[in-house]
Steps between C-alpha positions, in 0.01 A plus 500: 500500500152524637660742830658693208144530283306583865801785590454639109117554508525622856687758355303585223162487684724775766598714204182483364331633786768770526444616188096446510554715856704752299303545178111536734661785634459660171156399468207793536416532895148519428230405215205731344648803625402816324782763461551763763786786565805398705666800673920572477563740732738707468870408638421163553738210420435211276512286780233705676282499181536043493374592873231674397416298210467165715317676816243620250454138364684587123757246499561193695847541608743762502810329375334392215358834418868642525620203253209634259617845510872405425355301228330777355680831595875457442599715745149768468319608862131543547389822480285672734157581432169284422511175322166294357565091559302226642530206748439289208830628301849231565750689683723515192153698325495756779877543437457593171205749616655665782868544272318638189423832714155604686181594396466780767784749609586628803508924491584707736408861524689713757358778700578842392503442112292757214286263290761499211749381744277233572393468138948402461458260745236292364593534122824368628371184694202416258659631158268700381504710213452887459130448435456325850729741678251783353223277600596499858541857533180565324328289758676601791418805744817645666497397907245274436645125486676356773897404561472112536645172342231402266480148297397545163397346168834496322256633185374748689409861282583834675109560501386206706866563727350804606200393599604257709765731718185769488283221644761416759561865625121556582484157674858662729248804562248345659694260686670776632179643619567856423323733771679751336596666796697793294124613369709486135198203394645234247678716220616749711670225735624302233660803349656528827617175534698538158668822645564298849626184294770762297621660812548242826781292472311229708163389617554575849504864419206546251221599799758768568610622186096481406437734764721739463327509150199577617617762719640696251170457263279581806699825590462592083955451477598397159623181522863535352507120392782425209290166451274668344728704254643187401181332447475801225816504355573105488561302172601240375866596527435571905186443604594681887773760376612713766386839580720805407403794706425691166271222378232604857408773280311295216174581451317237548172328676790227661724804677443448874722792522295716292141345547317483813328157618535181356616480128215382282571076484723232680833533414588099494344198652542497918485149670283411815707711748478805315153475447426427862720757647307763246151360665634484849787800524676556781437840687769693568589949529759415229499665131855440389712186472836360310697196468858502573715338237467173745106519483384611816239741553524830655216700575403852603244721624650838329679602192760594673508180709485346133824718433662372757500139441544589139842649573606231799382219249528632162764726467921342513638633749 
């Protein structure tokens, strides 16, 4: 009887202790803490974000954090973007946090976009309205805020959005150092840059295709750029329709085949590369190049060299 009494609360001190063991796990990791942002990557597993969320000193254990977010999601995934908890929150609190959605989003603005393009994009990921949508474009310059991921207040007005991709762009400018090499100076190059962002089909061939620019502005050749034409004649329906050979002849300050020089503003927003190659071009005798339904380049001194490859790369045969 006494073995029997001795084996019992052996086995209830054990489970005790096992569920004691279990149940600190879910305790906060820390005490006092004040709240700061946790980062969710994008394409990052939950497992990953348990990881992340131990490492960083958030939770005490990872199995238990997992156990708290089966508890409390029924099947939901943490979404990425920026998330306000504290060392002092349970792991069953962060849970709840981190599955009711972030406080900052993740946006990303390609290279190559108009600012209304960009204006879709981040009434899209932030759900803004018409009024912040016309607030953005208001406050934004065309060419002048840079193609990046950005993490932003999930409240965020088109005003302040602005701003802060404005803010960014002249920080990419000076980090890029900017010689100016072309002699364009800053809105001349970054005019540039949007024409060189619309018309490479990679970075490695920006210097080139920057050049080749130049050479044609520095011998007084029109340009002959579509991107520019369908900077003018883009909507809403299509903002980069394609060029009809009737449609070169409309008047207007944005024809490259009826204008000489640059056309009056940046086109769309170029990224680093672009901007670089339009600060740094490549020097070359060329003043004509195409792509080739593949991609590649093909360049050439003459216009009749420029026929040429039009016909051998162009034209069915």
């Amino acid at each position: 009887m006494k073995g029997s009494l001795i084996f019992f609360l052996i086995l209830f001190l054990g489970a005790s202790w096992l569920f004691f063991n279990f149940a600190w796990q879910f305790f906060p990791a820390g005490s006092g803490s004040p709240e700061e942002i946790f980062i969710v990557s994008k394409k990052i597993s939950q497992t990953e974000i348990a990881a992340k969320l131990e490492k960083e000193g958030f939770i005490k254990s990872q199995s238990a954090f997992a156990k708290a977010i089966e508890m409390e999601g029924k099947g939901e995934e943490i979404s990425p973007g920026g998330y306000s908890i504290s060392k002092s929150m349970s792991a069953l609190s962060i849970a709840k946090v981190l599955l009711a959605g972030p406080v900052q989003k993740w946006v990303t603005l390609p290279e190559g976009l108009r600012k209304e393009e960009s204006a879709e994009i981040f009434a899209k990921e932030l759900g803004w309205d018409g009024s912040q949508k016309e607030g953005f474009l208001t406050g934004s310059r065309e060419g002048y805020f840079f193609p990046e991921t950005y993490l932003l207040d999930a409240k965020i007005g088109g005003g302040e959005a602005a701003e802060i991709l404005s803010a960014q762009f002249d920080k990419e400018i000076k980090e890029l150092g900017g010689s100016y090499d072309s002699g364009l100076g800053l809105e001349k190059t970054v005019v540039l840059a949007s024409l060189v962002q619309r018309e490479s089909r990679g970075a490695e061939e920006m210097p080139l295709v920057a050049g080749i620019i130049l050479n044609r502005l520095n011998e007084g050749m029109k340009l002959d750029i579509d991107a520019t034409l369908q900077y003018q004649m883009g909507s809403a329906e299509e903002w980069w329709p394609k060029v009809s050979s009737t449609e070169k002849s409309v008047v207007s300050d944005f024809n490259t085949y009826l204008n000489k020089g640059l056309p009056p503003s940046p086109i769309c927003s170029p990224g680093a590369d672009a901007l670089k190659a339009s600060m740094f071009p490549q020097e070359s005798q060329y003043f004509y190049y195409l792509h080739d339904p593949s991609g590649q380049i093909y360049c050439a001194k003459t216009y009749e060299e420029h026929l040429a490859n039009i016909n051998k790369y162009l034209r069915p045969r």
